[in-house]
N, C-alpha and C positions, 0 to 999 in steps of 0.2 A: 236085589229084590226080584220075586219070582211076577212074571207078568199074569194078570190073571187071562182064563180063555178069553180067544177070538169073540169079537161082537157079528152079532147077526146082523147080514143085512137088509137093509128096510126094504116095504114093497114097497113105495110108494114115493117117490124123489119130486120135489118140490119143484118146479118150471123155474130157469134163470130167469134174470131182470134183462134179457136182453132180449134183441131178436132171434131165430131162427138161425140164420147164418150167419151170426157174430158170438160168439163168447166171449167174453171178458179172458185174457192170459194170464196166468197167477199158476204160480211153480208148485201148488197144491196139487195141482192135478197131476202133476207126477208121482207123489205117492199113490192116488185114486187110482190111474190106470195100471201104475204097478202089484198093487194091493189088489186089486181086480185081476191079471194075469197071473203073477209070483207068490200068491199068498203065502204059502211054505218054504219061498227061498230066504235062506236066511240074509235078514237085512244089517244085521249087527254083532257083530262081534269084541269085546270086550272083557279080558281077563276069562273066568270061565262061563262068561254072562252069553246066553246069544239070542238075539229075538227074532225070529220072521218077519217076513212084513205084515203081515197079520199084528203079530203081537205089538211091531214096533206102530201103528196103523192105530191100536189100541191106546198106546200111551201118548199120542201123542192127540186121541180125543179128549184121552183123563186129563192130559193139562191144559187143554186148551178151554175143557168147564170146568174145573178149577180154577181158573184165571175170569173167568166168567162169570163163575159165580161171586169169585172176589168183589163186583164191579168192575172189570176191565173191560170197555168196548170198542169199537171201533176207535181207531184214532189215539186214545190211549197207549203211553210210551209202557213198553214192558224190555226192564232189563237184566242181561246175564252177565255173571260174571264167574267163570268154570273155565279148567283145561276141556281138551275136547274129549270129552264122556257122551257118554248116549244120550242123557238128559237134554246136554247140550244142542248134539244132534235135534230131537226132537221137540226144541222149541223153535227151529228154521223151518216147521210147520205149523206147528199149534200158533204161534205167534201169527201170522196171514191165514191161518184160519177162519180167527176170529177176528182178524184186520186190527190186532194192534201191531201198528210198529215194534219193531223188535231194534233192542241197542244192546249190542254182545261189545264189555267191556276188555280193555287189554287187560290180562293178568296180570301186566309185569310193573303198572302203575303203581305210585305211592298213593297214599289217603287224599291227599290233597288233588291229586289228578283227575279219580276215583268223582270225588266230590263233585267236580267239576262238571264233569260229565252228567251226573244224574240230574244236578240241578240245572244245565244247559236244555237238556233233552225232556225236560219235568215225568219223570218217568217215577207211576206208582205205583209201581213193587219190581223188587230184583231176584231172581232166583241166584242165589250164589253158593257155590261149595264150602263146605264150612273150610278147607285148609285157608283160603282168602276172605274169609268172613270176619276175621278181625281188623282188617283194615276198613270196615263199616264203622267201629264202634266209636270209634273219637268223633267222625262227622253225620252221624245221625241224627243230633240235636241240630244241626244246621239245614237239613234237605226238607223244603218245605212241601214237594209233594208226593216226597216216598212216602206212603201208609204202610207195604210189608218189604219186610224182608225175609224170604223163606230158605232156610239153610236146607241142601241135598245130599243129603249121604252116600259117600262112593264107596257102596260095597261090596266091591269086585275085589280091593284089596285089603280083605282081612279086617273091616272096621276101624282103619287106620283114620279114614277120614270123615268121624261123625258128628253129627250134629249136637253142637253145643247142651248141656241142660240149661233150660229157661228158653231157648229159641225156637222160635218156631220150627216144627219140620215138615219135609216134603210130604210127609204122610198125615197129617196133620191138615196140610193144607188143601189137600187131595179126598181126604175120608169122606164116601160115600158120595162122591159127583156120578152123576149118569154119563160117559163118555160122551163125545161129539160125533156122530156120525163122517166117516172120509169121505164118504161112496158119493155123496152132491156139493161139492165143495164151490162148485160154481151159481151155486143158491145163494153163496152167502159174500161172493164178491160183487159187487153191484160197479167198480171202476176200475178198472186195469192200469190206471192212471194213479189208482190212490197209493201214499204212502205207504211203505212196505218195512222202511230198515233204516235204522238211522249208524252210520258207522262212521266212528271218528276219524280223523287223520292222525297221524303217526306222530304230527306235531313237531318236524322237522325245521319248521317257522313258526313262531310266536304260539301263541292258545291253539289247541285240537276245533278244527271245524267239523261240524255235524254233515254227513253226506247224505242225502237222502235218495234210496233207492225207489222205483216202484213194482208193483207188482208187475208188468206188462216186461220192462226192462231185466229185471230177473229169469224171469220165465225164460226170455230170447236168450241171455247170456248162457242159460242152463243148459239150453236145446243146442247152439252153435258151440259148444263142450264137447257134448256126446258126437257131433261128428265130427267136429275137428279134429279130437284127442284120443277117437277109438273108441269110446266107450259103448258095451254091451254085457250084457245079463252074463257073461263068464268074468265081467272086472269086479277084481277085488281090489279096493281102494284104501290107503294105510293113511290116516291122520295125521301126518306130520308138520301141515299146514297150520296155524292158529284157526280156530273156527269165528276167533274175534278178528279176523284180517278178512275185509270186504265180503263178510259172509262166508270164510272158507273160499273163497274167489267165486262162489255160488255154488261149488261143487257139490254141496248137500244135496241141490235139487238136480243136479246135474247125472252123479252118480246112482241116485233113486230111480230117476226118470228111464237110465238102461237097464234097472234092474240088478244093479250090484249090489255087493258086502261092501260094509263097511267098517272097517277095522279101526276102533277107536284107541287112542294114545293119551294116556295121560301128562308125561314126558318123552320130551328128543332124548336117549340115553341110545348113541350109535350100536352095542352091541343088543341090546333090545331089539331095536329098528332091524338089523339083522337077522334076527330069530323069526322077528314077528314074518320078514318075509319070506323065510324059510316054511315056517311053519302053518303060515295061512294060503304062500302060495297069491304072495302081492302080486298085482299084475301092474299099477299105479301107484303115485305117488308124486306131493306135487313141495317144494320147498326154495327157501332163499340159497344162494350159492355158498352162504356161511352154511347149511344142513349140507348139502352135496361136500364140501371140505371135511365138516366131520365125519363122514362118514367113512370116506377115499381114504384118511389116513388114520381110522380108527385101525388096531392090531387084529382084529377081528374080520377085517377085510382084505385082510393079507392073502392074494391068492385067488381070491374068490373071482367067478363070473357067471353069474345069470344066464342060463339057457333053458327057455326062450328071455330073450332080453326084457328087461323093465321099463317101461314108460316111465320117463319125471320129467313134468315140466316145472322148471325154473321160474322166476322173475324176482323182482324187488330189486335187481343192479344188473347190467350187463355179465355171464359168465365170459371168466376168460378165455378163450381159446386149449389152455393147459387145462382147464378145470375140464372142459368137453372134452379134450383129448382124456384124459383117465379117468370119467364115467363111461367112455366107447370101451377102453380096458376093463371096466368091472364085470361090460353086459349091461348096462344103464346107455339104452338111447333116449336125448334130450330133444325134448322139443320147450325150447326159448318163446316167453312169451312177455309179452310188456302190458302195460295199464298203471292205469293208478286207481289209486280210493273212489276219483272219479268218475272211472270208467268200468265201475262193478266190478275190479279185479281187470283182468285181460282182456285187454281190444284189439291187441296185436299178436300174430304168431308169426314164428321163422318157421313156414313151408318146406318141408324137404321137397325139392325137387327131382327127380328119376338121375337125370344124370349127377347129380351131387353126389350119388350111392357109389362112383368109379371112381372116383378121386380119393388119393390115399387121406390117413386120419386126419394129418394136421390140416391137412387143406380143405376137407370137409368141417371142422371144428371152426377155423376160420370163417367160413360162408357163414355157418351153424350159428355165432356169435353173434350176428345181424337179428335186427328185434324182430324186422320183416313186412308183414302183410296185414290186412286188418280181416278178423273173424268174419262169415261169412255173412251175419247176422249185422256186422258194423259197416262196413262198408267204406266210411266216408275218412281219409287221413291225410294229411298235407305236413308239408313243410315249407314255412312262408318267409318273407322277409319282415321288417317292420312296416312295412306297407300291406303287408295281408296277399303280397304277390306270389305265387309260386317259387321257389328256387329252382335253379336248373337241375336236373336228375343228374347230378356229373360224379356224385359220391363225396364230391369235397365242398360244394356251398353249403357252408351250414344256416339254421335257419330253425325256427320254431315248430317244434311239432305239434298241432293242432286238431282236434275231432270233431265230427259230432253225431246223432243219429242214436239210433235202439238204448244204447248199451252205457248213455253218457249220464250223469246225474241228472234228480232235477233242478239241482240248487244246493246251494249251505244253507240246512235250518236254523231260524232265527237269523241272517246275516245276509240280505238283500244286497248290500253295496259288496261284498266281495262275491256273491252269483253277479253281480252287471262286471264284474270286474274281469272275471271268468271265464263270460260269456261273449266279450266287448266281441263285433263283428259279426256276430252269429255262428262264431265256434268257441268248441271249449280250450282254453289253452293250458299246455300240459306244464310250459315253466321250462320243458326237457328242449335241446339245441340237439338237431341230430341234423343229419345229410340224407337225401333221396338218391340212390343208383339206379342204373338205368333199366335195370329190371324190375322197379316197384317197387322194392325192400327198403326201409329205413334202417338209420343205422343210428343210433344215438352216439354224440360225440360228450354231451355232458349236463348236469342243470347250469340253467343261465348264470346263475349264479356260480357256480362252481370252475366256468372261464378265466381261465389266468392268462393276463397280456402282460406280457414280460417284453419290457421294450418295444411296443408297439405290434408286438408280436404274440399271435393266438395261438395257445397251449391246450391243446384237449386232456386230462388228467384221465379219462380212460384210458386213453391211448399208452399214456405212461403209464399205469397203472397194470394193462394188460401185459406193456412189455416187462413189466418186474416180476410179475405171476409166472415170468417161464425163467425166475432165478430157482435153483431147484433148493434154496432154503427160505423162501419165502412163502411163509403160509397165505396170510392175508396181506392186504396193503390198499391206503390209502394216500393219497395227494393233494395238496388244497395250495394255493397261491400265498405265502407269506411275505411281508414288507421287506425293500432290498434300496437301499440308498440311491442305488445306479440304475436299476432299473423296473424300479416302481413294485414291484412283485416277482419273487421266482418260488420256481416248484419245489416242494418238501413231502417225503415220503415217510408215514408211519407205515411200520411195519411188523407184522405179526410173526416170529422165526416159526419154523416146523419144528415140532417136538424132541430137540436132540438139538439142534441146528444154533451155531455159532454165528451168526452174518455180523460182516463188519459194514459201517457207513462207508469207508473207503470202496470195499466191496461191492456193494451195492450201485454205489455212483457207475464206478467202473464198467458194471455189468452192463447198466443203460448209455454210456456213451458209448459204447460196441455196438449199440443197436438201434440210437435215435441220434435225429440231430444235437446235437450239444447244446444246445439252446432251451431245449424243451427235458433235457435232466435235470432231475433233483438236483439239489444244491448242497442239501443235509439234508440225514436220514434219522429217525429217532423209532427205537422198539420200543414195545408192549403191547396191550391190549388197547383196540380200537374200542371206544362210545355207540352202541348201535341200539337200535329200538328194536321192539320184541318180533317183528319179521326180521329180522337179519339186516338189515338197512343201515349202514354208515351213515353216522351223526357228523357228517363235515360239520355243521354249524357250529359244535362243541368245540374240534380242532383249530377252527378258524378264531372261535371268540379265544382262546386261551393265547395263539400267535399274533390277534392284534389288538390285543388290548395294551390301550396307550396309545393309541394312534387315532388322530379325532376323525380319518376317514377309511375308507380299506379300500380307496381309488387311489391310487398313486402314482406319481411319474406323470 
């Protein structure tokens, strides 16, 4: 759909709700000042679609009085449910705009997941693409305060994915609103405090918790991006991220705010990804270490290396060492970064330090591995004991990793006793068990739960995990603690073969007592395809309930 011309800007801007030398923070004013500097730099690019910021500037006034005019106001849950298309983009503004929260749903849910969420978050109305738009239709009679649901036509590719007859459309819902003005966006935010985003969790435990972002919290995570990660007005940014993962990790406003392109991705399909960066001239790119594998051993990457190199930053699991060492060979330098849902996407980065650039690959890969430091913008990270004490910086007490400050949530909406749960002490706890060394860098050793004491003895499953990633038939691989008569739990490796690749259990054992204590090897090794949620993230929980079921505890010994 062709955007109609630029809007003119008003003479006359409305005075903020604040004082003089305070504004309210809200990640809106990133498009404002960029839309004010970049008008003609192109802000989006998609199939053979592209908009300026001007135009993208435009659509996302059109939908934010659209939305407006629906009844949506302040406070008011508005939800998405789209791959990452432009539309998508464009409601990580129209949505704090107009101050309704925004709740971008996982694609990758069933109906019933879907359901859950809307009526969790009581969100009344969903924009959603009509290819997912039938997973609406069985529970619509059940959501008591969805009123619309507007199907978007993605027609970048060929009308493949349009909007239903009978259902509402994006054109329809849109016809004839007077856009919102970008140019005084801080008119219309009166708290910096107020809710912004509500973004589920992956659900790795029990029911998805609602995370609630604010505008103030956004904005810093967006700002400490652009300097941590390099970003400026020559980055061109590739989609590869879910834009329903912690907002994109907030990189909508982040990448806006330098003034980048942004290159939207309908699907990960490796040789695409390929093209696209070819061809647009990616300078970024951010993904789970399941996206950097596909990519490494796609046949299309055969060969290849980036020059000047590519920026990707990682998270969702520790990379391995091996997986850093052959994104260095593509021309892909990684910058590692940690968070959770909680912590607006990234709170932590592995800093490259000057001298780490003289040390050959594997030993920079190795440093590289470490989760690291906290954004410049967060500050505040520990690793404590069960007393809330420090641990020693020695690299091997391990120890709770803990946060708090800018960039932490404000809470689980609707769910007071798990925010006090959360929050017990006055930090946020991450659940994660890492080590502090003596330079500052944390290091994750594993989630609390996901410790195996085998014999009285502590197993980090990264640790094994990493050393099987450098079997050279090992694609992916996971490890979780299963029941053992003698010694209460031992380690078991599922394993992913590389495309060609034969790997025997024997094999595998083997390969890891050459290179770890015998204690802390798998036991048995079982292939296929690992259970992961829609960032890339291993579902231990899935492995673990199918190894102990039957067992009335999963403490043993």
């Amino acid at each position: 759909m062709s955007p109609p011309s630029r809007q003119a800007a008003p003479s006359r801007q409305e005075a903020p709700h604040s004082p003089v030398w305070s504004d309210p923070l809200t990640p809106v004013v990133s498009l404002e000042r960029t839309l004010r500097v970049f008008p003609e730099r192109t802000a989006v690019a998609y199939g053979d679609q592209r908009w300026t910021y001007a135009e993208f500037a435009l659509q996302v006034g059109i939908m934010g009085a659209a939305l407006r005019r629906a009844g949506v106001g302040p406070g008011d849950r508005v939800a998405v449910l789209a791959p990452n298309t432009p539309w998508n983009l464009a409601a990580a503004f129209a949505c704090p705009l107009i101050q309704a929260p925004l709740v971008t749903i996982n694609t990758r849910l069933a109906a019933a997941e879907v359901a859950y969420i809307l009526d969790h978050s009581g969100a009344r109305v969903i924009l959603v693409d009509p290819e997912l738009a039938p997973l609406l239709d069985g529970i619509r009679g059940e959501l008591t305060a969805l009123e619309r649901v507007v199907e978007i036509p993605d027609d970048t590719v060929g009308g493949t994915f349009a909007a239903r007859e009978g259902e509402e459309t994006w054109e329809q819902f849109s016809a004839g609103v007077e856009p919102l003005p970008i140019s005084n966006p801080l008119a219309s935010v009166e708290d910096e405090n107020a809710l912004l985003s509500i973004n589920y969790t992956s659900g790795t435990t029990g029911r998805p918790k609602g995370v609630m972002y604010s505008h103030r919290g956004a904005y810093l995570n967006a700002l400490g991006e652009v300097g941590a990660l390099g970003l400026a007005k020559e980055t061109t940014f590739l989609w590869t991220l879910p834009l329903f993962h912690c907002n994109g990790w907030c990189m909508p406003w982040a990448v806006t705010a330098a003034g980048g392109k942004h290159v939207c991705l309908r699907a990960i399909d490796p040789p695409e990804v390929l093209r696209l960066i070819e061809e647009q001239g990616v300078t970024h790119f951010n993904g789970a270490p399941t996206v950097l594998l596909m990519l490494s051993s796609d046949p299309a990457a055969q060969g290849m290396h980036f020059d000047p190199p590519l920026r990707v930053c990682t998270g969702g699991a520790p990379p391995s060492p091996t997986l850093l060492e052959a994104m260095e060979k593509l021309g892909i330098r990684i910058t590692h970064l940690y968070g959770l849902t909680e912590t607006y996407g990234p709170h932590v980065l592995c800093e490259m330090q000057s001298e780490w650039e003289n040390l050959d690959t594997a030993a920079r890969a190795r440093v590289m591995s470490r989760q690291g430091v906290p954004f410049p913008h967060a500050v505040y990270l520990r690793v404590v004991d069960d007393e809330m004490l420090d641990v020693p910086a020695d690299g091997e007490t391990m120890g709770e990793v803990v946060m708090r400050g800018n960039n932490t949530m404000m809470g689980y909406y609707r769910d007071e006793e798990a925010t006090a749960h959360a929050f017990r002490g006055g930090w946020f706890h991450s659940g994660d068990i890492g080590v502090m060394h003596g330079d500052g860098y944390i290091e994750l050793r594993d989630r609390s739960k996901d410790i195996i004491i085998s014999g009285g003895e502590n197993i980090s499953t990264i640790e094994v995990e990493n050393t099987l990633y450098q079997h050279p038939d090992v694609q992916e691989v996971a490890v979780i603690g299963v029941p053992h008569e003698k010694w209460g739990e031992v380690p078991k490796a599922f394993v992913v073969p590389r495309p060609g690749a034969s790997p025997t259990e024997e094999g595998v054992i083997a390969f890891a007592r050459e290179r770890l204590a015998h204690f802390k090897c798998p036991k048995s090794v079982e292939f296929g395809e690992l259970p992961k949620t829609a960032t890339g993230k291993i579902q231990k929980f899935k492995l673990r309930d199918k190894e102990w079921t039957g067992h009335g505890s999963r403490i043993q010994g």
